[in-house]
Structures are given as structure tokens and as C-alpha cells.
MARGU-76560 format. One line per field, with one value per atom (N, C-alpha, C, O): residue number from 1; residue in three letters; atom name; x, y, z. Coordinates in nm, 3 decimals, m for minus. Layout:
! MARGU-76560
pos (NUM	...);
code (ALA	...);
site (CA	...);
X (X	...);
Y (Y	...);
Z (Z	...);
! end
This chain:
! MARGU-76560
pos (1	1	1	1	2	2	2	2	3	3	3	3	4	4	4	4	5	5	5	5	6	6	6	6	7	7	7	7	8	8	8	8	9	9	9	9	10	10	10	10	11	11	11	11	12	12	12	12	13	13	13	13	14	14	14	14	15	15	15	15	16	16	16	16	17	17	17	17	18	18	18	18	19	19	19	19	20	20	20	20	21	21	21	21	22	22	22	22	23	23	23	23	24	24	24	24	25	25	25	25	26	26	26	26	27	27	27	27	28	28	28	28	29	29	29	29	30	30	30	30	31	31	31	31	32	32	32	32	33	33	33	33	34	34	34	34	35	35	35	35	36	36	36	36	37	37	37	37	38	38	38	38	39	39	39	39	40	40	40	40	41	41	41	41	42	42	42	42	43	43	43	43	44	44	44	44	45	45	45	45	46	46	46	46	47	47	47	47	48	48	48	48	49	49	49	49	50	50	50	50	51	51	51	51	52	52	52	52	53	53	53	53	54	54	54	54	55	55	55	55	56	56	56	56	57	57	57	57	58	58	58	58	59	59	59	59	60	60	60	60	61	61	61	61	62	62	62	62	63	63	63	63	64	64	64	64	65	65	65	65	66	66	66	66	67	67	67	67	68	68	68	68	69	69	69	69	70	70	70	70	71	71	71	71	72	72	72	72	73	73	73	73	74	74	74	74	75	75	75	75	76	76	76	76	77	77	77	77	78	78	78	78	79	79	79	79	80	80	80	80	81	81	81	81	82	82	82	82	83	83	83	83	84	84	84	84	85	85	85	85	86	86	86	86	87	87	87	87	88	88	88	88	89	89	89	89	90	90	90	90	91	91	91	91	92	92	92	92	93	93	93	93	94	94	94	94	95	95	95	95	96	96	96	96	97	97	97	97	98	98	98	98	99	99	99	99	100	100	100	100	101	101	101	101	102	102	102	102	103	103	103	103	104	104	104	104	105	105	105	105	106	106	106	106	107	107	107	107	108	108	108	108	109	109	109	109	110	110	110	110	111	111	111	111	112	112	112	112	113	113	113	113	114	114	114	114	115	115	115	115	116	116	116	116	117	117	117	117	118	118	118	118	119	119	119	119	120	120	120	120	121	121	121	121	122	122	122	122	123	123	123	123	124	124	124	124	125	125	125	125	126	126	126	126);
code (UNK	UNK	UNK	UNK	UNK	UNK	UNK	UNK	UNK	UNK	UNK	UNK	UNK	UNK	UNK	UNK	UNK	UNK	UNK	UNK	UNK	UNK	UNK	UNK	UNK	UNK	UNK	UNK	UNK	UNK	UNK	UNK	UNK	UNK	UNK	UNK	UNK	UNK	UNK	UNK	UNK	UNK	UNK	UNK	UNK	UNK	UNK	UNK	UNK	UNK	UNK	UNK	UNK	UNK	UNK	UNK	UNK	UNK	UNK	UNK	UNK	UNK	UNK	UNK	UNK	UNK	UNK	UNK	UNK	UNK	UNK	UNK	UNK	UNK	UNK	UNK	UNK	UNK	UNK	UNK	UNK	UNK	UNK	UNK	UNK	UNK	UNK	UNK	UNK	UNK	UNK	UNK	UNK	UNK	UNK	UNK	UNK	UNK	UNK	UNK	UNK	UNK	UNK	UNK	UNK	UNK	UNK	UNK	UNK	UNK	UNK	UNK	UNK	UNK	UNK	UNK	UNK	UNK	UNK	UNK	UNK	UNK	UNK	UNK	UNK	UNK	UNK	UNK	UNK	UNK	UNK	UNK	UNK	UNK	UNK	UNK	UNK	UNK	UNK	UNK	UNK	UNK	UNK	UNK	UNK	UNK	UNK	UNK	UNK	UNK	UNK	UNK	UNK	UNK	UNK	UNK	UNK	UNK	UNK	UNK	UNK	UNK	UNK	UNK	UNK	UNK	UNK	UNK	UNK	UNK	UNK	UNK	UNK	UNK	UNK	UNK	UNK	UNK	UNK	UNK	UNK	UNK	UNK	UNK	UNK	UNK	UNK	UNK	UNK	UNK	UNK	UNK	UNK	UNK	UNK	UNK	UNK	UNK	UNK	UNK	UNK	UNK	UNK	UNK	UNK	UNK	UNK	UNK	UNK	UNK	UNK	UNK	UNK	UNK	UNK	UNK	UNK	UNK	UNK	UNK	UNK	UNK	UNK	UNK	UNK	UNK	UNK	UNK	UNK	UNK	UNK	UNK	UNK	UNK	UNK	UNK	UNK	UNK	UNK	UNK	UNK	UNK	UNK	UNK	UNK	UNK	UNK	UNK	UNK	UNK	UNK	UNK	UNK	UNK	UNK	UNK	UNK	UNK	UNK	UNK	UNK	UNK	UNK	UNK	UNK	UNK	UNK	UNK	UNK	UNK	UNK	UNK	UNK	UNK	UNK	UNK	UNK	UNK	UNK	UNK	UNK	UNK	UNK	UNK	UNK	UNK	UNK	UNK	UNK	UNK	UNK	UNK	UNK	UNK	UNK	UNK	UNK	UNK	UNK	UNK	UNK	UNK	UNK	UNK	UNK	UNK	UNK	UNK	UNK	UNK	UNK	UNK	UNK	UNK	UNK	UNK	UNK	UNK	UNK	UNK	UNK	UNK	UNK	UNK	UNK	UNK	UNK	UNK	UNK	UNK	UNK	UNK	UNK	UNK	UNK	UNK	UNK	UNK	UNK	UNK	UNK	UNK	UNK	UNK	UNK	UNK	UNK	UNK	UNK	UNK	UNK	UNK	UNK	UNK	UNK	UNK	UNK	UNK	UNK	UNK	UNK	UNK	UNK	UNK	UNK	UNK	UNK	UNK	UNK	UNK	UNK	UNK	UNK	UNK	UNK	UNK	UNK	UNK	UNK	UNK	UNK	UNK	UNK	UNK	UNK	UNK	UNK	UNK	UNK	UNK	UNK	UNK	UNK	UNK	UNK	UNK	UNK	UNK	UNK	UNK	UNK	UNK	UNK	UNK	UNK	UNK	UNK	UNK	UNK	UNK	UNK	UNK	UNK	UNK	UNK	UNK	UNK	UNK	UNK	UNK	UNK	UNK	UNK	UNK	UNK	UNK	UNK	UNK	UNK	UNK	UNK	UNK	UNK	UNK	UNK	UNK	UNK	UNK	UNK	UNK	UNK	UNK	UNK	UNK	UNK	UNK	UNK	UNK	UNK	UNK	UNK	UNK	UNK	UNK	UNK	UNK	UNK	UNK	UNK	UNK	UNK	UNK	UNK	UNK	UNK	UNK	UNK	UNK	UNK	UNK	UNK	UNK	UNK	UNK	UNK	UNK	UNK	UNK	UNK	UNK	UNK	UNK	UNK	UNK	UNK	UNK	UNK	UNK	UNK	UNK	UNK	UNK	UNK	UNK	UNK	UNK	UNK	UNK	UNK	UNK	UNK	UNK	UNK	UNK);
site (N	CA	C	O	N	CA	C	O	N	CA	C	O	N	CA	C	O	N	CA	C	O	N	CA	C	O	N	CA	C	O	N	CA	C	O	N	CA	C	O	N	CA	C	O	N	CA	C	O	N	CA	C	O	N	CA	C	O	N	CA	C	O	N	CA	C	O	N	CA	C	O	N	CA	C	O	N	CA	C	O	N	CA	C	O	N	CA	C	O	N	CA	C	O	N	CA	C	O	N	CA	C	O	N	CA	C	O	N	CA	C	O	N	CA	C	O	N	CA	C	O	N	CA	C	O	N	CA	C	O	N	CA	C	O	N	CA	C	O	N	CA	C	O	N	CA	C	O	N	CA	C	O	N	CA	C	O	N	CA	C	O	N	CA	C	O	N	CA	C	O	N	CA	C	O	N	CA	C	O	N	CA	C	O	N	CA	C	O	N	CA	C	O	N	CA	C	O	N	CA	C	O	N	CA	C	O	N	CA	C	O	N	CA	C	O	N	CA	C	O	N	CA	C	O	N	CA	C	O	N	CA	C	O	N	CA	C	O	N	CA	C	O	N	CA	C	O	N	CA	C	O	N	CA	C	O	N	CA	C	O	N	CA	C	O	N	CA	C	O	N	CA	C	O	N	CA	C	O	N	CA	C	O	N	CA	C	O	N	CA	C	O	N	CA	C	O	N	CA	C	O	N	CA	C	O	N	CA	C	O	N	CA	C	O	N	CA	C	O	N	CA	C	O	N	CA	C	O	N	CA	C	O	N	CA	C	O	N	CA	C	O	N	CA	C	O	N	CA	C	O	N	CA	C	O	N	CA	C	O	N	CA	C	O	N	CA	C	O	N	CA	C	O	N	CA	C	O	N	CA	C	O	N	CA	C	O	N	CA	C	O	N	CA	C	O	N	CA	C	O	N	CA	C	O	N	CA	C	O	N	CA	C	O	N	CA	C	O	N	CA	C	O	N	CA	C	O	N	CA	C	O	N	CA	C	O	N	CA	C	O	N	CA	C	O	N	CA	C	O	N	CA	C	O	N	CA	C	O	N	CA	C	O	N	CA	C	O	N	CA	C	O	N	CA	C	O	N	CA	C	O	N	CA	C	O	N	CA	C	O	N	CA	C	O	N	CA	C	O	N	CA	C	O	N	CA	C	O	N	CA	C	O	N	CA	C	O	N	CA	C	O	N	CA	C	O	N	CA	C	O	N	CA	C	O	N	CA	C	O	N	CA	C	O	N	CA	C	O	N	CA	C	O	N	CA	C	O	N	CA	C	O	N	CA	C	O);
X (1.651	1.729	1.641	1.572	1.667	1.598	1.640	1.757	1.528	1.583	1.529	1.406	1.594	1.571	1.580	1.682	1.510	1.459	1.488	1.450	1.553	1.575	1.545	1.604	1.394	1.370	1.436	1.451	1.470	1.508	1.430	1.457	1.339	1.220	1.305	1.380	1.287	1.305	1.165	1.101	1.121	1.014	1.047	1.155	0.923	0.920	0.871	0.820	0.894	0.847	0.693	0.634	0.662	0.527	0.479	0.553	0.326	0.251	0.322	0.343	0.363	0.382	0.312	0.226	0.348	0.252	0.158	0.036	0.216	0.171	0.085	m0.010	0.087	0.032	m0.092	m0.198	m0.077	m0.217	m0.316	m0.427	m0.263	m0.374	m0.447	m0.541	m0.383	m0.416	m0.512	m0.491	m0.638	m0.794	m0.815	m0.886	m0.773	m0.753	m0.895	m0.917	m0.984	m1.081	m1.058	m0.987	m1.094	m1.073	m1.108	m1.076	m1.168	m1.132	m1.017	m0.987	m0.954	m0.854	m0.743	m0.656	m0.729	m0.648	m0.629	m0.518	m0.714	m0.750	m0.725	m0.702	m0.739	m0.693	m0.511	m0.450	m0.456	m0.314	m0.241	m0.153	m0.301	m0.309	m0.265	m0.162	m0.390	m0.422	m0.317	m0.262	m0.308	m0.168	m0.028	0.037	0.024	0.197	0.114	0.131	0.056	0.052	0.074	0.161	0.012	m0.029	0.197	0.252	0.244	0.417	0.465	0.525	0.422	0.493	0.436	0.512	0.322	0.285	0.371	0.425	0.373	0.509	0.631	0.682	0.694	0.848	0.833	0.903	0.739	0.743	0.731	0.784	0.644	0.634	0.783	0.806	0.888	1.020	1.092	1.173	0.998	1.054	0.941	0.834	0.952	0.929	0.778	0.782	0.686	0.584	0.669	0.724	0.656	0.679	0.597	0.538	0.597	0.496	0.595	0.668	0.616	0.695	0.573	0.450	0.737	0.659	0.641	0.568	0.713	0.732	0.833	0.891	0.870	0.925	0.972	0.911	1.129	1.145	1.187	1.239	1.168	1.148	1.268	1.276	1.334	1.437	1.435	1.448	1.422	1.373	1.512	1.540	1.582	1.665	1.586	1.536	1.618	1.533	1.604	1.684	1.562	1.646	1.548	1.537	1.473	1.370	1.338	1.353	1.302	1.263	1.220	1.237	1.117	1.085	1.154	1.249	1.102	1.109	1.106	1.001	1.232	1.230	1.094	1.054	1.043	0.896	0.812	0.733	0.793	0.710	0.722	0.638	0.841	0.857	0.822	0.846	0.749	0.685	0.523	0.446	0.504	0.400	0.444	0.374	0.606	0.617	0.627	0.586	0.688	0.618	0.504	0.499	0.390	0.277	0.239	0.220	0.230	0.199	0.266	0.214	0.379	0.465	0.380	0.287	0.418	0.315	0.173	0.138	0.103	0.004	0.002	m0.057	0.068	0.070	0.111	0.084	0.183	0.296	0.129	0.108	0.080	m0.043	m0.129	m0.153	m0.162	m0.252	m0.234	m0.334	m0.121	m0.090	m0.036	m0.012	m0.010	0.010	0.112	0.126	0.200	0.359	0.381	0.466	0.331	0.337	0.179	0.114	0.131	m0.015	m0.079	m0.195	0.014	m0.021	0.050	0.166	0.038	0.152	0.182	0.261	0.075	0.111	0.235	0.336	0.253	0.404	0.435	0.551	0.337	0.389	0.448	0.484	0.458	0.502	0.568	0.602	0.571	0.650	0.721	0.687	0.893	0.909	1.075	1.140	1.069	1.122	1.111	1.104	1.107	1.160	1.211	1.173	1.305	1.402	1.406	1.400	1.416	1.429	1.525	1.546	1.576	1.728	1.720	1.648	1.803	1.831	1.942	2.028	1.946	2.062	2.080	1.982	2.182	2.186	2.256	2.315	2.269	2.392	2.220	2.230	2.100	1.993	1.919	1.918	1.868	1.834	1.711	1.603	1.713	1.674	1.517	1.484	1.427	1.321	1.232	1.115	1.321	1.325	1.358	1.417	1.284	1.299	1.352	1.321	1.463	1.509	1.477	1.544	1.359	1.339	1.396	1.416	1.416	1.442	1.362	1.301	1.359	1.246	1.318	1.399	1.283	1.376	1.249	1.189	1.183	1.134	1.207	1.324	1.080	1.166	1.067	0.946	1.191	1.139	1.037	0.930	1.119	1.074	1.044	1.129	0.945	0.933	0.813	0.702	0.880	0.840	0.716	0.699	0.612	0.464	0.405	0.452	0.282	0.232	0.140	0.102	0.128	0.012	0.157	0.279	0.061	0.091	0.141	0.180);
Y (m1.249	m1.236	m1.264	m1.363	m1.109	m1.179	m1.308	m1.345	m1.385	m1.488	m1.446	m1.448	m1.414	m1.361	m1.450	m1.515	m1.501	m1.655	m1.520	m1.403	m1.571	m1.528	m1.623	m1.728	m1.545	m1.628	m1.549	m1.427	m1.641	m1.582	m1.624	m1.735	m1.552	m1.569	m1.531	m1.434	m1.603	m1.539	m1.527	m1.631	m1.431	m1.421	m1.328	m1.277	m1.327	m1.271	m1.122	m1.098	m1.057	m0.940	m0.975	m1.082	m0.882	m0.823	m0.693	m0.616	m0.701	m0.563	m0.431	m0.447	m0.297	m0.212	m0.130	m0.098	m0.055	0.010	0.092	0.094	0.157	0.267	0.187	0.256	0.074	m0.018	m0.046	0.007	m0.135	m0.157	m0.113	m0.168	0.078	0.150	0.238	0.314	0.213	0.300	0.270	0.227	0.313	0.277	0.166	0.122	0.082	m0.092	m0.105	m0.042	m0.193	m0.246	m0.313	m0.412	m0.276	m0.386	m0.516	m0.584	m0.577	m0.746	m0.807	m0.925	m0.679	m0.732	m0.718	m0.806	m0.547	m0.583	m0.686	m0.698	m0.749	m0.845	m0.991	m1.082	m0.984	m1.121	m1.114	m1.205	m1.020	m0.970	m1.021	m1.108	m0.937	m1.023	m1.129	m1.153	m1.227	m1.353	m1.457	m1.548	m1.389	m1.469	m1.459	m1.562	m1.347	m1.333	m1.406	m1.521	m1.329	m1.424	m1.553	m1.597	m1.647	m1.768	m1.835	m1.941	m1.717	m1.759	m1.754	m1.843	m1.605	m1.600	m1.763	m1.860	m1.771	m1.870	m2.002	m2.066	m2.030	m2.145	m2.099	m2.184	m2.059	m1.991	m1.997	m2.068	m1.920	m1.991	m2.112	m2.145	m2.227	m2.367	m2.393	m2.457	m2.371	m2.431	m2.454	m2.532	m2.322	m2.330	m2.388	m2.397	m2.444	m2.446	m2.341	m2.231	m2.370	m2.239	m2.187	m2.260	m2.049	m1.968	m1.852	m1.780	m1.834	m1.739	m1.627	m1.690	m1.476	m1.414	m1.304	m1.297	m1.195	m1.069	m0.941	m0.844	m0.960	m0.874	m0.881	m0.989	m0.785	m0.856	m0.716	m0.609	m0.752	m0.626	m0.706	m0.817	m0.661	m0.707	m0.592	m0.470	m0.697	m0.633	m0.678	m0.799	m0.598	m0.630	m0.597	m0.478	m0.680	m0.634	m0.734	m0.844	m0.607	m0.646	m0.594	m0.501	m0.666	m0.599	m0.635	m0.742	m0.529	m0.497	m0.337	m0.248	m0.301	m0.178	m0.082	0.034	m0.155	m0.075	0.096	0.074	0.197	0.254	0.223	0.178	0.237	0.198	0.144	0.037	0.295	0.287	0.216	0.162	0.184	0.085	m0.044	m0.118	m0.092	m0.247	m0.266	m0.369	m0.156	m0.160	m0.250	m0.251	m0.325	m0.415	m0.564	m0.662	m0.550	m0.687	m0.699	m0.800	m0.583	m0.616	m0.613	m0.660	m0.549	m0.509	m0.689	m0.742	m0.774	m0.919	m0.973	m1.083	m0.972	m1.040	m1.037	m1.116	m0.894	m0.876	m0.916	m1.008	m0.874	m0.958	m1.114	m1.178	m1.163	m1.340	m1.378	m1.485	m1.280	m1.301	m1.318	m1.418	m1.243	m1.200	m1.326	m1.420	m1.321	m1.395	m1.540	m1.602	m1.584	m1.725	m1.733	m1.850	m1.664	m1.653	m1.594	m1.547	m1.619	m1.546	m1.421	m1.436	m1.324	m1.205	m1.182	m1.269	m1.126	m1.089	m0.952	m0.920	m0.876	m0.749	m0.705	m0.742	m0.637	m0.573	m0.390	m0.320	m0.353	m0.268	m0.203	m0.269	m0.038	m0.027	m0.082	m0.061	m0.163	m0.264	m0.379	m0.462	m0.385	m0.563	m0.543	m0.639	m0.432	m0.435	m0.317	m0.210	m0.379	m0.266	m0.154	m0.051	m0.252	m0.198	m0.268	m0.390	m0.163	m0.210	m0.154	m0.041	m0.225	m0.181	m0.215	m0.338	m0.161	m0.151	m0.137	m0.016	m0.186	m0.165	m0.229	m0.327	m0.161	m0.196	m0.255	m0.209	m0.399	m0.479	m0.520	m0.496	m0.584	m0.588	m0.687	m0.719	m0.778	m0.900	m1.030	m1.150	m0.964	m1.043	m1.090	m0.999	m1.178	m1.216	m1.153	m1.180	m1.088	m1.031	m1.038	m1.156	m0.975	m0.964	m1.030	m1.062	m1.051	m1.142	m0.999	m0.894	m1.056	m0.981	m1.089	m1.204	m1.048	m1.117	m1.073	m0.982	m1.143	m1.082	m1.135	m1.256	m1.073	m1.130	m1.093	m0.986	m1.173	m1.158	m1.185	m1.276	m1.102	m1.098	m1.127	m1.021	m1.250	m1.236	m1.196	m1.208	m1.142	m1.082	m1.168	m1.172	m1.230	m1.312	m1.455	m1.489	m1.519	m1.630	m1.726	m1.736	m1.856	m1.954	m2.024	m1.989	m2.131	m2.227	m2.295	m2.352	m2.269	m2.258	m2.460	m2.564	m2.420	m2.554	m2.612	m2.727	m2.518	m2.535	m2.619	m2.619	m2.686	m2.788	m2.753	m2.835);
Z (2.477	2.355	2.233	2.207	2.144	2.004	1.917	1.917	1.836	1.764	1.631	1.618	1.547	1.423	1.333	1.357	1.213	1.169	1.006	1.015	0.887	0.789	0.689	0.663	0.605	0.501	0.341	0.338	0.214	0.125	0.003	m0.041	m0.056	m0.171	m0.314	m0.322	m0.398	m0.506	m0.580	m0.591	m0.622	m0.696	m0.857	m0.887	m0.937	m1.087	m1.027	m0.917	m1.104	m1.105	m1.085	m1.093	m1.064	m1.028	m1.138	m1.200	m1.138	m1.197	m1.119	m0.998	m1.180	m1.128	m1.117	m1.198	m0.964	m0.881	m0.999	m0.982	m1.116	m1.180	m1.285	m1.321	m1.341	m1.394	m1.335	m1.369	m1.242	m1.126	m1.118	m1.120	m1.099	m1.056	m1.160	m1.137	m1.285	m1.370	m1.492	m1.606	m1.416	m1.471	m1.463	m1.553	m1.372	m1.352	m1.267	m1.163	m1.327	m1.258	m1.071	m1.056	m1.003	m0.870	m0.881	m0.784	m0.979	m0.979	m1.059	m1.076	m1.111	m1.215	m1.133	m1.133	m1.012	m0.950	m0.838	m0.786	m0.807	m0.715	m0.735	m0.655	m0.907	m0.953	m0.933	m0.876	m0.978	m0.978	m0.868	m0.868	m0.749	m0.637	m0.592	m0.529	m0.647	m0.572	m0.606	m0.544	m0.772	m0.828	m0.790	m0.779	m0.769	m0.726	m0.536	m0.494	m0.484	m0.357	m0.375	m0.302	m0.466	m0.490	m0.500	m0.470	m0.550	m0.598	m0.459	m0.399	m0.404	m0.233	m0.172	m0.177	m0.126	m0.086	m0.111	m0.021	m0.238	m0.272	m0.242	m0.315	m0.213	m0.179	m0.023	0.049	0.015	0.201	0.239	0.345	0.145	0.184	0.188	0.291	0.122	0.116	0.295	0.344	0.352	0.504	0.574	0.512	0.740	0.840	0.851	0.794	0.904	0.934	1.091	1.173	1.094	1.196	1.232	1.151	1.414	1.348	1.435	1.512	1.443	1.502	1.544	1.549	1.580	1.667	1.548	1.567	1.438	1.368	1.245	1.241	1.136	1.036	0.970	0.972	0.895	0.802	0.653	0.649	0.590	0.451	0.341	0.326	0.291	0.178	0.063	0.043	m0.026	m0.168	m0.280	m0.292	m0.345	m0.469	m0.591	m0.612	m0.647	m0.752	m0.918	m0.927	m1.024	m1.161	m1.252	m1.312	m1.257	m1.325	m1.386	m1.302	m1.497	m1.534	m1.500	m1.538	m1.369	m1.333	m1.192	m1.117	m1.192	m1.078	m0.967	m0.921	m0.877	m0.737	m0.655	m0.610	m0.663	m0.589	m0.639	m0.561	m0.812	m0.831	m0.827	m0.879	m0.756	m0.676	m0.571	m0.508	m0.525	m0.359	m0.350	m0.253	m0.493	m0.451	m0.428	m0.403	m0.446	m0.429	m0.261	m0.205	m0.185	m0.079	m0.004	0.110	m0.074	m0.030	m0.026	0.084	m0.158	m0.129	m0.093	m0.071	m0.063	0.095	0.171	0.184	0.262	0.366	0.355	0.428	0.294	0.338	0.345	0.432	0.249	0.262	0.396	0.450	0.449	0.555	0.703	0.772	0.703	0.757	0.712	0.788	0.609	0.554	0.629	0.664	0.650	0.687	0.816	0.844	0.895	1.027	1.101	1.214	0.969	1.008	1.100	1.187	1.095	1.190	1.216	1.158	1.259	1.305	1.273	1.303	1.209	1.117	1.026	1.044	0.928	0.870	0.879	0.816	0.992	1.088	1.106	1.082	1.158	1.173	1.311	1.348	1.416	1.522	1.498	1.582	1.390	1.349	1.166	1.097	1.133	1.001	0.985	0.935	1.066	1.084	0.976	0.997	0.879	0.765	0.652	0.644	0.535	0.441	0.329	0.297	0.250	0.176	0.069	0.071	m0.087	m0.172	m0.267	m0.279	m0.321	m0.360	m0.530	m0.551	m0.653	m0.780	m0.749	m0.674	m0.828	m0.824	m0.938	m1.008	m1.006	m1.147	m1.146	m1.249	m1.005	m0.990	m0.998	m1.021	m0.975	m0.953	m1.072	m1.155	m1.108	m1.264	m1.330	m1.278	m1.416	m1.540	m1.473	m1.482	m1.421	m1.399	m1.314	m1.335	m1.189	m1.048	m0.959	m0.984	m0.841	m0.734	m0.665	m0.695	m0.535	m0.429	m0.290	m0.240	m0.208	m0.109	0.009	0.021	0.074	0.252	0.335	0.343	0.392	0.527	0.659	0.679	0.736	0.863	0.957	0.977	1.029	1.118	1.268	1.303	1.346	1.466	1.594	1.617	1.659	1.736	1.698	1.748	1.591	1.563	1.613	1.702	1.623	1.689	1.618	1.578	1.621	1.505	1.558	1.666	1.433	1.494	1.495	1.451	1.571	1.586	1.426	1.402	1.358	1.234	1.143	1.159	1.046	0.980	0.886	0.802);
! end
């Protein structure tokens, strides 16, 4: 039987996708990066470390931007998610949805993410 472990992030908006890439140096996008990771990173300390088999990720969000250009707030999920042990790729073996959605019930330039690990079990790291 699956055990499905549900985390809930609130984070700020993020740089958008069309922003990022447009004539953006790679250390500037890299700093971009390191920083919203640096917010995910605090929002997962609130839980337990876990590490699972896999993960789908749902994003509402109420921000200006275009649907598609809220797709970096999960790009640094996932990797933090990776980055720290939580799933072991962000692969389509181990990430296996995600969802995007305009909400307008969510606060003024916040994203609300969920994280659905799949097959959770609460890890030995500190």
C-alpha cells in the first residue's frame, strides 16, 4: 500500500520563465536560483525530512504572470526536492505530475504549492 506524505509551501512569486531567459547572463540566472531555492529550503524545514519514490507537485498561484510562466516555481521545487534527498530525480520516473492552476482566493503574489510525495518514509538524515 501507497503512503502518500503531503507537504504545503507557501512561497513569493518567482522570476518569470520569459524574464529569466531573456538576454539574462547564466550567473544572474543562477543567482535567481539559489535564492527562491534558499525560501523552498525554509518551507521544507517546517516538516520532518522524508525521502520517497516519487512526487507530483501542484502549484496555485495569483500572480500576473502567464500560466506557463509559473513553471519555474516548480522547476526550484524540484530540484531542492532532489537537491536534499527527498525523491532521487526529478525525472519522469519519480516526477510524476504537475499542475498549475490561477487562483485568486491565494494572496496577491504568492504561489501555493503542494507536494505529494509517493511512498513516503521518514528519512534517517538530520
Amino acid at each position: 500500500m501507497s503512503n502518500t506524505l503531503t507537504l504545503q509551501l507557501k512561497l513569493r512569486k518567482t522570476i518569470s520563465l520569459n524574464s529569466l531567459y531573456a538576454g539574462k547572463h547564466w550567473t544572474y540566472r543562477k543567482r535567481i536560483k539559489d535564492e527562491y531555492k534558499k525560501e523552498v529550503e525554509s518551507e521544507l524545514a517546517r516538516y520532518d525530512h522524508h525521502t520517497a519514490t516519487g512526487c507530483s507537485i501542484l502549484i496555485r498561484y495569483n500572480t500576473r504572470y502567464d500560466v506557463d510562466n509559473n513553471v519555474l516555481v516548480s522547476k526550484f521545487v524540484a530540484d531542492t526536492l532532489v537537491d536534499h534527498g527527498w525523491i532521487p530525480d526529478d525525472s519522469r520516473k519519480y516526477y510524476d505530475r504537475l499542475t498549475i492552476t490561477f487562483d485568486p482566493t491565494v494572496e496577491k503574489n504568492y504561489c501555493e504549492v503542494e507536494i505529494r510525495l509517493r511512498d513516503a518514509q521518514l528519512s534517517n538524515e538530520d
